[in-house]
C-alpha atoms as a printed R data frame, in Angstrom:
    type eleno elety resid chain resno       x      y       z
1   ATOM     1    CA   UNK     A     1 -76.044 15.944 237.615
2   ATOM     2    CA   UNK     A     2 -74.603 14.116 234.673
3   ATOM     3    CA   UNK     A     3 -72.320 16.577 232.430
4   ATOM     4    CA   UNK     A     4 -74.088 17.704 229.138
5   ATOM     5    CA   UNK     A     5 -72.154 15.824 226.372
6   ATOM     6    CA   UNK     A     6 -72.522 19.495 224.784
7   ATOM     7    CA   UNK     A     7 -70.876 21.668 227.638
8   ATOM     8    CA   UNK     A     8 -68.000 18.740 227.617
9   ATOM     9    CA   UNK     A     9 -67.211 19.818 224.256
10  ATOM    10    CA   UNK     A    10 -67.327 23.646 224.315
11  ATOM    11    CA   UNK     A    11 -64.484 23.467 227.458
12  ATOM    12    CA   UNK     A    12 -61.349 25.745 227.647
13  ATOM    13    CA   UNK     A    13 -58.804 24.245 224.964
14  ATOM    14    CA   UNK     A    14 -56.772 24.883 227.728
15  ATOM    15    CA   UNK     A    15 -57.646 21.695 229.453
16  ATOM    16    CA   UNK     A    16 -55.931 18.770 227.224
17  ATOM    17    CA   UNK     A    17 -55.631 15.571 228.254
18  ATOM    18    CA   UNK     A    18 -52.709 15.862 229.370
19  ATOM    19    CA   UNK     A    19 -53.126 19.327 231.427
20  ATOM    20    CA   UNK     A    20 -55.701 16.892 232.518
21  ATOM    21    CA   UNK     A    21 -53.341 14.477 233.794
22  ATOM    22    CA   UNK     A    22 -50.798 16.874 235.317
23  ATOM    23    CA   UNK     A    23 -53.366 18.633 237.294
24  ATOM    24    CA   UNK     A    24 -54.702 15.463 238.703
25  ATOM    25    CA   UNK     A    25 -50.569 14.237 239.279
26  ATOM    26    CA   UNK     A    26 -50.395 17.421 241.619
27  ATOM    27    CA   UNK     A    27 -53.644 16.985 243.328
28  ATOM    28    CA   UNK     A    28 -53.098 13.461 244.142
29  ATOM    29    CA   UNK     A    29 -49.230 14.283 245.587
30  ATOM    30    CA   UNK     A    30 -49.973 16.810 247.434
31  ATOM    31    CA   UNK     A    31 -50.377 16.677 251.317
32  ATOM    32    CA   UNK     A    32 -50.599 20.700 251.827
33  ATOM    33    CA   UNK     A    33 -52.835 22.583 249.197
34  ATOM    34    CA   UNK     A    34 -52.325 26.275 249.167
35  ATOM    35    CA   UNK     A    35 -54.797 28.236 246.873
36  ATOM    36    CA   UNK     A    36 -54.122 32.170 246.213
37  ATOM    37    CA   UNK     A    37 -54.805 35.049 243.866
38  ATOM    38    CA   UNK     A    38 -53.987 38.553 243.146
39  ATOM    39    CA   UNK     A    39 -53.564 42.044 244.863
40  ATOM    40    CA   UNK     A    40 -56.479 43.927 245.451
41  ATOM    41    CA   UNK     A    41 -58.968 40.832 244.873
42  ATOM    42    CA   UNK     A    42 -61.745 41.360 243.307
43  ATOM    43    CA   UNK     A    43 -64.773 38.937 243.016
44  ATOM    44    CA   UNK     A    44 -63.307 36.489 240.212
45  ATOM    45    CA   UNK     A    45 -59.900 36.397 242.566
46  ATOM    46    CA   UNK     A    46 -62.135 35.859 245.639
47  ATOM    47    CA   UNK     A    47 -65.119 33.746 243.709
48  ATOM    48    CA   UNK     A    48 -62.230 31.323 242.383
49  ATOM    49    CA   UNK     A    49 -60.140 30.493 245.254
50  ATOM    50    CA   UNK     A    50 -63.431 29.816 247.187
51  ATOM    51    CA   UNK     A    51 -65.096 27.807 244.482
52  ATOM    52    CA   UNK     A    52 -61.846 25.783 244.240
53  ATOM    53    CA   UNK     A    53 -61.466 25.738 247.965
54  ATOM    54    CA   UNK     A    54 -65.092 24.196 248.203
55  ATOM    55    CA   UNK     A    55 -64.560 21.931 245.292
56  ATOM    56    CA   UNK     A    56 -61.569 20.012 246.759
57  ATOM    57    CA   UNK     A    57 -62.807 19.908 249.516
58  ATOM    58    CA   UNK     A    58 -65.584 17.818 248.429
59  ATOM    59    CA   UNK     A    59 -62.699 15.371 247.505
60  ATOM    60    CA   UNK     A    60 -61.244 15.115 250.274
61  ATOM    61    CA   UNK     A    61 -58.417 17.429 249.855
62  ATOM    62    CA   UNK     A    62 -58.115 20.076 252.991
63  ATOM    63    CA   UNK     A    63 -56.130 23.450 251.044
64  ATOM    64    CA   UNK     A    64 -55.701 26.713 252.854
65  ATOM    65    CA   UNK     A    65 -56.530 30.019 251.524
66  ATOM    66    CA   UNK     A    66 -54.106 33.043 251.762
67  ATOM    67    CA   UNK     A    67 -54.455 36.412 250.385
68  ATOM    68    CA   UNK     A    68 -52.386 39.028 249.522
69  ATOM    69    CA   UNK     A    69 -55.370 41.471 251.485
70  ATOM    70    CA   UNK     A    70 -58.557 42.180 252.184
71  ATOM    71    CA   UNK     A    71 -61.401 42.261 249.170
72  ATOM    72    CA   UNK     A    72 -64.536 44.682 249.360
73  ATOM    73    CA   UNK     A    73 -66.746 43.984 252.129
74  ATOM    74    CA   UNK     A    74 -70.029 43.282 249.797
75  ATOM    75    CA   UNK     A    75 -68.229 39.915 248.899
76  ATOM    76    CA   UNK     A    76 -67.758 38.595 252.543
77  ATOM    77    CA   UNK     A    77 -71.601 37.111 252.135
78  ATOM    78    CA   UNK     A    78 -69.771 34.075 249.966
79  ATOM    79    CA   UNK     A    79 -69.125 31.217 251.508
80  ATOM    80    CA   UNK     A    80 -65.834 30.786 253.243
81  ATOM    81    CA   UNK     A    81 -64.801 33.628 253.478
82  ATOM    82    CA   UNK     A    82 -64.137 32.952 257.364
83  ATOM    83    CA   UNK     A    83 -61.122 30.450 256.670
84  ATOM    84    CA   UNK     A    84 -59.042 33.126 254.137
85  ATOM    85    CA   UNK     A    85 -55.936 34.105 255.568
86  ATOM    86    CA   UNK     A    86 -54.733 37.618 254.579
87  ATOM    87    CA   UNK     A    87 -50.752 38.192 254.343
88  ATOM    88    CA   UNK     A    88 -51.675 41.889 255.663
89  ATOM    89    CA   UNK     A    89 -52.669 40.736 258.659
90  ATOM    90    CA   UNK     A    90 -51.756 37.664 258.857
91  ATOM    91    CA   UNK     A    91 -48.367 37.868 257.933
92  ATOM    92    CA   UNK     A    92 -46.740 34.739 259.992
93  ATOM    93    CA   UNK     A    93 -49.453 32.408 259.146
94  ATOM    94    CA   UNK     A    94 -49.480 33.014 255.794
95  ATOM    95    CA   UNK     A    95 -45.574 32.613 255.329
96  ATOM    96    CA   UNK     A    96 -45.941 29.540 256.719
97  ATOM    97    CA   UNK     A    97 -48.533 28.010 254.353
98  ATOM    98    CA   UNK     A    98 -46.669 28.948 251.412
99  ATOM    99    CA   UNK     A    99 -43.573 27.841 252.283
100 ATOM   100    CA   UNK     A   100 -45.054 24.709 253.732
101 ATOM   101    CA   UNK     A   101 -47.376 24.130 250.256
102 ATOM   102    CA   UNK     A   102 -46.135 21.364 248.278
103 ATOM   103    CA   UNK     A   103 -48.978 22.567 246.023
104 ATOM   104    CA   UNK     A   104 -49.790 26.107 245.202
105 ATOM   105    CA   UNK     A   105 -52.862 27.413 243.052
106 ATOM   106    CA   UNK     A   106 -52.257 30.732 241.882
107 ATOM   107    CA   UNK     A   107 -55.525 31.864 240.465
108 ATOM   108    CA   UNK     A   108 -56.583 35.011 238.105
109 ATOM   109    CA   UNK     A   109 -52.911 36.502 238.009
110 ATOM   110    CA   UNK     A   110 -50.697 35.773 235.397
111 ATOM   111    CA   UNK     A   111 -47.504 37.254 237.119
112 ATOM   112    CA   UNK     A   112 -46.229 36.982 240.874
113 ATOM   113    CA   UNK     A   113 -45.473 40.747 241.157
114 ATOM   114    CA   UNK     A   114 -49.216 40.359 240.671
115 ATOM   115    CA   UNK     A   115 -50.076 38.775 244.013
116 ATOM   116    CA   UNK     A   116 -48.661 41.966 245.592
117 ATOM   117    CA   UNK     A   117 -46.609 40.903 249.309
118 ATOM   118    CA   UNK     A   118 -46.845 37.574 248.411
119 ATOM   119    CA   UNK     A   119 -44.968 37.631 245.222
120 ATOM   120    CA   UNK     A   120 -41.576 36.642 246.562
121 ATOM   121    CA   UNK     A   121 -42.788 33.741 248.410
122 ATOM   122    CA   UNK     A   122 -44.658 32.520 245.736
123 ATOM   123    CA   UNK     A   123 -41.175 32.937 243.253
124 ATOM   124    CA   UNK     A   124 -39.614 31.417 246.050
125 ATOM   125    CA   UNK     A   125 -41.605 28.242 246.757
126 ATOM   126    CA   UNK     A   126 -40.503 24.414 246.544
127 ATOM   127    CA   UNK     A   127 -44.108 23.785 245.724
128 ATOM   128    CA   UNK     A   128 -45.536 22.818 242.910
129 ATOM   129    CA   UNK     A   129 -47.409 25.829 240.997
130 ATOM   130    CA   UNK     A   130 -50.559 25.996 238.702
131 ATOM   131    CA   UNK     A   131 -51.426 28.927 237.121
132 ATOM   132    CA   UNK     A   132 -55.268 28.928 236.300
133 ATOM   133    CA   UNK     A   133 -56.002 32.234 234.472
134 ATOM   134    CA   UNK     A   134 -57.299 34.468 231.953
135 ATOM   135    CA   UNK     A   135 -55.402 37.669 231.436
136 ATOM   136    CA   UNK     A   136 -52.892 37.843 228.261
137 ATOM   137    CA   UNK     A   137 -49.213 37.998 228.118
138 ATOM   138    CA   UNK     A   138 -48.302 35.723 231.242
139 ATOM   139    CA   UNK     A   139 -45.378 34.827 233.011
140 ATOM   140    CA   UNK     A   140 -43.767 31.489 232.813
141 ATOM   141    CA   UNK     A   141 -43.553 30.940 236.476
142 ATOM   142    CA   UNK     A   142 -45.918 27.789 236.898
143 ATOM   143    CA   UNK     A   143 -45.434 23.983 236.437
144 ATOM   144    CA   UNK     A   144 -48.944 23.743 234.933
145 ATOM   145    CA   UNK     A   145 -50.185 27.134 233.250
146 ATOM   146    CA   UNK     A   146 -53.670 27.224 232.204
147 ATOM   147    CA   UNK     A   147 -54.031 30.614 229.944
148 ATOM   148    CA   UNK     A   148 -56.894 31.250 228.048
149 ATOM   149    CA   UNK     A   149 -58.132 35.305 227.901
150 ATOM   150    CA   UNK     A   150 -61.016 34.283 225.505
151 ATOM   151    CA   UNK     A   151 -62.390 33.370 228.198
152 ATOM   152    CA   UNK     A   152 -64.698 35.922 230.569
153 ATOM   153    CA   UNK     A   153 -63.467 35.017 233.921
154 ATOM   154    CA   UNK     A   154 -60.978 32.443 236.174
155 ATOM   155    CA   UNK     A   155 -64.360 30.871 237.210
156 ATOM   156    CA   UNK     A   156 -65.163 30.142 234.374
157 ATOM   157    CA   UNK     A   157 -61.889 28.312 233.856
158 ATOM   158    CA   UNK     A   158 -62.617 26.633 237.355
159 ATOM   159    CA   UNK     A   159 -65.770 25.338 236.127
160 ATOM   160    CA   UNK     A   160 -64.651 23.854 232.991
161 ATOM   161    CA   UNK     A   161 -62.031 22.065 235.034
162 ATOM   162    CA   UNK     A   162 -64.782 20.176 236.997
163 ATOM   163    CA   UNK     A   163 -66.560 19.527 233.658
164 ATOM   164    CA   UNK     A   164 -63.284 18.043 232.004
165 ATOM   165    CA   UNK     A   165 -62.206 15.834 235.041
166 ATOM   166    CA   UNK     A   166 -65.437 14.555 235.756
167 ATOM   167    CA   UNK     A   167 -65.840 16.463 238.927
168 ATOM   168    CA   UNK     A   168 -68.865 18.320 238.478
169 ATOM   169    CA   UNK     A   169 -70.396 16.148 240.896
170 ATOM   170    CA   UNK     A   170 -68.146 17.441 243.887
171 ATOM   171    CA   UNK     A   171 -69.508 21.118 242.808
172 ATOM   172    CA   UNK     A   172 -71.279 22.085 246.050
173 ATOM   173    CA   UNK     A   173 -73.932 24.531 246.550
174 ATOM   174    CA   UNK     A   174 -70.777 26.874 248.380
175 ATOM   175    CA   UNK     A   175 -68.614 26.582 245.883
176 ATOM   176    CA   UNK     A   176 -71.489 27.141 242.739
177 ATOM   177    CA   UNK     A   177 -72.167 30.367 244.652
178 ATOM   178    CA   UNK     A   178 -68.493 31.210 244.602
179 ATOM   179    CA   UNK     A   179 -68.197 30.456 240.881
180 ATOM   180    CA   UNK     A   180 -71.414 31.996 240.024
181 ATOM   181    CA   UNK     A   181 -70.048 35.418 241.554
182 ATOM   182    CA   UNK     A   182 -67.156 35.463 240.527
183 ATOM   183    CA   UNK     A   183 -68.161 34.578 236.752
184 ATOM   184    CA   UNK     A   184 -71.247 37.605 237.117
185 ATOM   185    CA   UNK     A   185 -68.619 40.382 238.574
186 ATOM   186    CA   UNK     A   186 -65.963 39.837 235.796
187 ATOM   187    CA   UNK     A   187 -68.385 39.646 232.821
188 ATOM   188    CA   UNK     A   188 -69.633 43.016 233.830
189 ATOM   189    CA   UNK     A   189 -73.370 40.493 234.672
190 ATOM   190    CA   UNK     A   190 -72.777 39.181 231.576
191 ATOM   191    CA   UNK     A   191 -72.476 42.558 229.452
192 ATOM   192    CA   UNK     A   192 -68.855 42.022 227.905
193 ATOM   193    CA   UNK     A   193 -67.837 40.704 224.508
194 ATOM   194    CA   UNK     A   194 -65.677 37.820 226.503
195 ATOM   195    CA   UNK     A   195 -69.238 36.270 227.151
196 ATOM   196    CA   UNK     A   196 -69.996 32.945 225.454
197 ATOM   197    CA   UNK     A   197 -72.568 30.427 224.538
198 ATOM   198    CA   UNK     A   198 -70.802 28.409 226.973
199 ATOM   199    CA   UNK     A   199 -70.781 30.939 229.953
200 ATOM   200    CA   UNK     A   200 -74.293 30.244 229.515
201 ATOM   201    CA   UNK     A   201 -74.329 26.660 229.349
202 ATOM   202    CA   UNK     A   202 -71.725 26.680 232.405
203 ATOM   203    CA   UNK     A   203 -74.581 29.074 234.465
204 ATOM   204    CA   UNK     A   204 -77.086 26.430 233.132
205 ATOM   205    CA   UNK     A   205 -75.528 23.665 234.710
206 ATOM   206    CA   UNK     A   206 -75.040 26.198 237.968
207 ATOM   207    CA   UNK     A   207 -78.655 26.654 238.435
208 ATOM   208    CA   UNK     A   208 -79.125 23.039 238.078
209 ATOM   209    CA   UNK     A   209 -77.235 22.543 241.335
210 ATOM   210    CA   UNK     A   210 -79.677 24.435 242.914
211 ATOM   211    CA   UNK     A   211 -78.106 27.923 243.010
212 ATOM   212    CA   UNK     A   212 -80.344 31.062 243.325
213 ATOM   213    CA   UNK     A   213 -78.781 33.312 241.189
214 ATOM   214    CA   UNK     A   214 -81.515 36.378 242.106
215 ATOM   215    CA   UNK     A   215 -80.059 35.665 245.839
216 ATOM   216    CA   UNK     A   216 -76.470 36.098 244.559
217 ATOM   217    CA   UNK     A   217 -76.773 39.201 242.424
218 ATOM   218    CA   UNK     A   218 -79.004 40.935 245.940
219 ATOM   219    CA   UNK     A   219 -76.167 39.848 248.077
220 ATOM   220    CA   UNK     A   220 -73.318 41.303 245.664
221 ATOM   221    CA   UNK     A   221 -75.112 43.952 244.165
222 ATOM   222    CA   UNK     A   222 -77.974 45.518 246.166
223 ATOM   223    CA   UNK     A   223 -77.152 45.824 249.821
224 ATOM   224    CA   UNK     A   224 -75.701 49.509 249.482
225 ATOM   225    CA   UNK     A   225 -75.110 51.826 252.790
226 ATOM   226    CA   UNK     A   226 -76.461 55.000 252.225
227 ATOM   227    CA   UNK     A   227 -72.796 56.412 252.528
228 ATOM   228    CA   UNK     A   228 -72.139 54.464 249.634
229 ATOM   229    CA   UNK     A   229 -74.489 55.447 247.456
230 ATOM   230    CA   UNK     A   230 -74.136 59.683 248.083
231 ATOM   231    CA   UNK     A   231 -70.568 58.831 247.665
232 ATOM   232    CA   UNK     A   232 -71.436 57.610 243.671
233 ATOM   233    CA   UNK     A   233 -73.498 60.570 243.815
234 ATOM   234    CA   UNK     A   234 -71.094 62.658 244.827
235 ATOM   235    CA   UNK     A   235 -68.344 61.568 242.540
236 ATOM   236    CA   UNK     A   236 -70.322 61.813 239.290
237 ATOM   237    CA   UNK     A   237 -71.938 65.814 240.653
238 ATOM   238    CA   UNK     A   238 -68.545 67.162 242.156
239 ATOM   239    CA   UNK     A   239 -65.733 65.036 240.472
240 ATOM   240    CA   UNK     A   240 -66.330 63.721 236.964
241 ATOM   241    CA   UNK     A   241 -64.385 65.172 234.351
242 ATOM   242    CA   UNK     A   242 -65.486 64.546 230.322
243 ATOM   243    CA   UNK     A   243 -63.525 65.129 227.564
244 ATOM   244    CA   UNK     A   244 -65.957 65.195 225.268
245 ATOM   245    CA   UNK     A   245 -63.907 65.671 221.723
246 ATOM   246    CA   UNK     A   246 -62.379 62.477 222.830
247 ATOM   247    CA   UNK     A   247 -65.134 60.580 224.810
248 ATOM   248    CA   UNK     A   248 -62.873 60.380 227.894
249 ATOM   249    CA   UNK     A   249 -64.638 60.470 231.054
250 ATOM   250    CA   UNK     A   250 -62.297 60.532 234.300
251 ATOM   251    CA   UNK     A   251 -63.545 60.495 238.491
252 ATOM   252    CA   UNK     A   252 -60.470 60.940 240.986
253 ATOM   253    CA   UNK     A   253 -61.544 60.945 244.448
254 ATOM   254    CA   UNK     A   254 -58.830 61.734 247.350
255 ATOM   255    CA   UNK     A   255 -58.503 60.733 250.579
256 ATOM   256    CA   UNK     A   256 -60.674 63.939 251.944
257 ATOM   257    CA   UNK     A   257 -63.467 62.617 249.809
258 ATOM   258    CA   UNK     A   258 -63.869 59.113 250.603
259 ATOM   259    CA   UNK     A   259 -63.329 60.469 254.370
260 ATOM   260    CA   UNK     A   260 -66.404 62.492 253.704
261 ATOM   261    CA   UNK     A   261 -68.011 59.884 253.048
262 ATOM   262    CA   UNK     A   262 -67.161 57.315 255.667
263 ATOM   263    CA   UNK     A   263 -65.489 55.248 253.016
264 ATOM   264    CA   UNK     A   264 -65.546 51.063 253.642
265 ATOM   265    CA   UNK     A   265 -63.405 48.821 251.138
266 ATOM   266    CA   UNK     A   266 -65.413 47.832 248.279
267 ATOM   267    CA   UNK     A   267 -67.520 51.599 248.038
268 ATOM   268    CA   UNK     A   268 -66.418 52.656 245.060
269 ATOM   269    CA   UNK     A   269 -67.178 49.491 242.954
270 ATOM   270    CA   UNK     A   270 -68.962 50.071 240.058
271 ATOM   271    CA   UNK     A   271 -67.926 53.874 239.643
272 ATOM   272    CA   UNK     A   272 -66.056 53.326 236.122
273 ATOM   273    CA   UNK     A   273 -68.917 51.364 234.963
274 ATOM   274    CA   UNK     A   274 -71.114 54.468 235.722
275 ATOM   275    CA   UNK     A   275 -69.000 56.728 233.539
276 ATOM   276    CA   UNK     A   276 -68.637 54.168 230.541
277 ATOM   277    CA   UNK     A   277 -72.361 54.232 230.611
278 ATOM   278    CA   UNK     A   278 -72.986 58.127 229.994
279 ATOM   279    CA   UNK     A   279 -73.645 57.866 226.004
280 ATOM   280    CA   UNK     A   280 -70.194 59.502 224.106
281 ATOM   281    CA   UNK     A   281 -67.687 58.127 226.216
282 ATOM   282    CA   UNK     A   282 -65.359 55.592 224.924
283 ATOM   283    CA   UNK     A   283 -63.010 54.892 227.694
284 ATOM   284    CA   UNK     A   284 -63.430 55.756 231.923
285 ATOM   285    CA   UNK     A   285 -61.203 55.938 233.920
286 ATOM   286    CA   UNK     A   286 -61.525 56.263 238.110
287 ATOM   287    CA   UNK     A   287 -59.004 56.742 240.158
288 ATOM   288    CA   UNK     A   288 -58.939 56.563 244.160
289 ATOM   289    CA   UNK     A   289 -56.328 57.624 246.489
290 ATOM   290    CA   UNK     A   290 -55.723 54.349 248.759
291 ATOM   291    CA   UNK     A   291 -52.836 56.218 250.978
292 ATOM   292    CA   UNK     A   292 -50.712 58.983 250.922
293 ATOM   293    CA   UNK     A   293 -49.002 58.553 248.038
294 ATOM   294    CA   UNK     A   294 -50.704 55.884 246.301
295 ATOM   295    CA   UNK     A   295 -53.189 56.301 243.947
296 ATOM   296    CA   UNK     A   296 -55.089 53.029 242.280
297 ATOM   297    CA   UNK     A   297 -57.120 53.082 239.185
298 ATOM   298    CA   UNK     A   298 -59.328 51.139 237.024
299 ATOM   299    CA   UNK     A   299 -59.900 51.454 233.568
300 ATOM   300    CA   UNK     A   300 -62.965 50.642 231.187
301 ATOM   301    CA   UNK     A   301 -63.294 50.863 227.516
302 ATOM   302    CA   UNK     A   302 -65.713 49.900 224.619
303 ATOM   303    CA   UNK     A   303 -64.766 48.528 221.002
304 ATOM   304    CA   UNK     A   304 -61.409 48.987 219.789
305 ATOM   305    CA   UNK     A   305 -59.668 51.339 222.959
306 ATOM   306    CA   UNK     A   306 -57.477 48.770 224.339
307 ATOM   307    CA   UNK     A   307 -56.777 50.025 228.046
308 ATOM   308    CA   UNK     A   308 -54.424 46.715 229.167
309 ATOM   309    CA   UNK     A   309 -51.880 48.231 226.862
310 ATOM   310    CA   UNK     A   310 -52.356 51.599 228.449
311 ATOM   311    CA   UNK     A   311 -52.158 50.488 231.664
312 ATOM   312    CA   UNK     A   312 -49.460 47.591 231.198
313 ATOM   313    CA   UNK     A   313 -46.977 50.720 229.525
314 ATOM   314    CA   UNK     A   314 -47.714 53.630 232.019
315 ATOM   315    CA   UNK     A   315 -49.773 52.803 235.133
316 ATOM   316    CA   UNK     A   316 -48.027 49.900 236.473
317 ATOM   317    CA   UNK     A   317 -50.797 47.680 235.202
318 ATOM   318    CA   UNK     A   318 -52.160 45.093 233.102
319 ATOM   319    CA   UNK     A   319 -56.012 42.972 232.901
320 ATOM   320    CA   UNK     A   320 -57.550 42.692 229.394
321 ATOM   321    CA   UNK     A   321 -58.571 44.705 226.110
322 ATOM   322    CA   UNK     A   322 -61.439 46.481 227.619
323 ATOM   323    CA   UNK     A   323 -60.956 46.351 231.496
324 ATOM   324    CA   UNK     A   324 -57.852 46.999 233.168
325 ATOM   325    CA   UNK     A   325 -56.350 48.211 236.322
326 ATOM   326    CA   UNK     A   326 -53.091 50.471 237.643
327 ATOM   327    CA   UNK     A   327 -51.064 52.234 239.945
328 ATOM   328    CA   UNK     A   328 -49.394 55.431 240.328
329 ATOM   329    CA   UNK     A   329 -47.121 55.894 243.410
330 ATOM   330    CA   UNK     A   330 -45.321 58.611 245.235
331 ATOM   331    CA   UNK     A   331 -47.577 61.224 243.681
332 ATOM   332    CA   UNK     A   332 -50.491 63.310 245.266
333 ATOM   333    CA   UNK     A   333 -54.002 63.416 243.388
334 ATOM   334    CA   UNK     A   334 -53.210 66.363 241.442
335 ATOM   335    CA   UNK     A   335 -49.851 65.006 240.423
336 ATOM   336    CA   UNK     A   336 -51.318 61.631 238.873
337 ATOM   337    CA   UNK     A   337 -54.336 63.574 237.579
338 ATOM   338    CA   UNK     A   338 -51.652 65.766 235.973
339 ATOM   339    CA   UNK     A   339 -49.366 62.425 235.054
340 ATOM   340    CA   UNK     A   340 -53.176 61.244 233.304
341 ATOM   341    CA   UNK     A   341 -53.798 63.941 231.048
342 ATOM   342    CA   UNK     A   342 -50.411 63.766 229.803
343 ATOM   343    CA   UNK     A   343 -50.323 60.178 228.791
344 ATOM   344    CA   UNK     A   344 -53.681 60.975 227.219
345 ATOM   345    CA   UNK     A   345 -52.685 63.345 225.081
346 ATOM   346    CA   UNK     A   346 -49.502 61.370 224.120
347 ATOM   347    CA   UNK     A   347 -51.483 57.880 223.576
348 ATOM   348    CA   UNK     A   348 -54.737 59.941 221.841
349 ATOM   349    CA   UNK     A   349 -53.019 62.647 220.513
350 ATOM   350    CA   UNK     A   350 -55.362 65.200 221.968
């Protein structure tokens, strides 16, 4: 396909000429590619390093995937997924691609505490870094930072890369899926105000490759176990909370519950995006204890709540205006639903 003169000019400002350049300096003096994202990865982290992972390889360039750990099972359908080494489990082999990397992708995180275990090794690495991204307030931790939160997702960051550099032809049908899924997850299927004119244009040119897009959204989005979906059930009967004065809805869900349940990584995606939907509410918030002790939590807002600055000042977290994520540790589920309704009524005055 020959790049629409159009899409060329609606790109990421983020890729000048001369990040242009740089990127292509790195690529082309590089003999070990390492490609990586955040904690926790979620289908931009995992749709990104695959789609670049795909993408160079169609240049010739062999990288190596490592994560910090596992993602949700409904995203091991993309293609790929096979070669990803996880730090978790992996620990060794991982190391030793980092430290080996003379290049090192660091994709959707804008910090290394960010990228979880893998933070130190990534502070600590001879290689040279790129940060490709689009979450606000980053780090200054890469030799070539690409930082644009206008924009809806990494992917689509990825994309506009292969637009810019005239390497949209080495965009296989593996790595459009990739892209395609991770641009769908992280603009909520295209719901959220970070959605463009030229998201569209850049699933255009997707589709043109050949992509089946109803194929994606079946494989991401409707192959549910039953125990997944009475566990949604479940959590919006038995555990959802509303303040409705403030249009606050909350779900916590401990350890007993997703036992209950039979509870696989990836089950309660989509949860907070239930509870934004109930008409009234404002801002969700779920929250699911991941261990003894741990408790992780995404947050959801419409209009003008900002929940990255929530998160970013009390929760350990950070993501953008209207999506963000956190974590509370050494606490039990009542303590951190007790630590919640505090902050609440400090930050809403309610």
């Amino acid at each position: 396909m020959t790049t629409d003169e159009n899409l060329l000019n609606r790109v990421s400002g983020q890729w000048t000429t001369e990040a242009l350049r740089t990127m292509q300096e790195i690529l082309s003096g590089s003999s070990k590619v390492a490609i990586t994202a955040h904690r926790s990865p979620d289908g931009d982290a995992v749709g990104s390093v695959l789609g670049l992972y795909h993408l160079l390889a169609r240049k010739g360039i062999k990288a190596s995937v490592v994560l910090p750990d596992r993602f949700p099972s409904f995203l091991d359908w993309i293609p790929g997924t096979e070669s990803i080494c996880f730090h978790s489990e992996q620990s060794k082999e991982s190391e030793e691609i980092i430290c080996s990397a003379d290049a090192l992708f660091c994709l959707d995180f804008n910090a290394p505490d960010r990228a979880g275990s893998l933070a130190d090794l990534i502070v600590s690495s001879s290689a040279r870094r790129v940060m490709i991204d689009h979450h606000r307030d980053p780090d200054s931790f890469a030799d070539l930072m690409i930082s644009d939160p206008s924009c809806g997702s990494t992917c689509e960051l990825i994309c506009d890369w292969a637009i810019a550099s005239g390497n949209w032809s080495n965009v296989s049908l593996d790595a459009a899926k990739a892209l395609y899924t991770g641009i769908v997850t992280d603009t909520g299927s295209f719901r959220f105000p970070s959605v463009s004119a030229h998201t569209h244009s850049v699933i255009a040119a997707l589709l043109d490759l050949g992509l089946k897009h109803s194929e994606v959204h079946e494989a991401t989005f409707d192959d549910q176990s039953l125990s997944r979906v009475q566990l949604h059930g479940f959590a919006l009967s038995e555990r959802l909370k509303i303040r409705k004065g403030a249009g606050i809805g909350v779900i916590a869900l401990d350890l007993a519950d997703l036992e209950r349940f039979e509870y696989v990584s990836g089950d309660t995606e989509g949860l907070v995006n239930r509870i934004l939907g109930i008409r009234g509410i404002q801002m969700a918030i779920f929250m699911r204890e991941s261990e003894k002790g741990k408790i992780k939590m995404s947050l959801r807002s419409k209009g003008y709540v900002d929940v990255q600055a929530l998160a970013t000042a009390h929760f350990d977290g950070g993501g953008h205006k209207n999506a963000a994520g956190g974590i509370l540790r050494s606490m039990t589920m009542p303590e951190a639903r007790l630590k919640v309704d505090e902050v609440l009524g400090q930050w809403f005055n309610i």
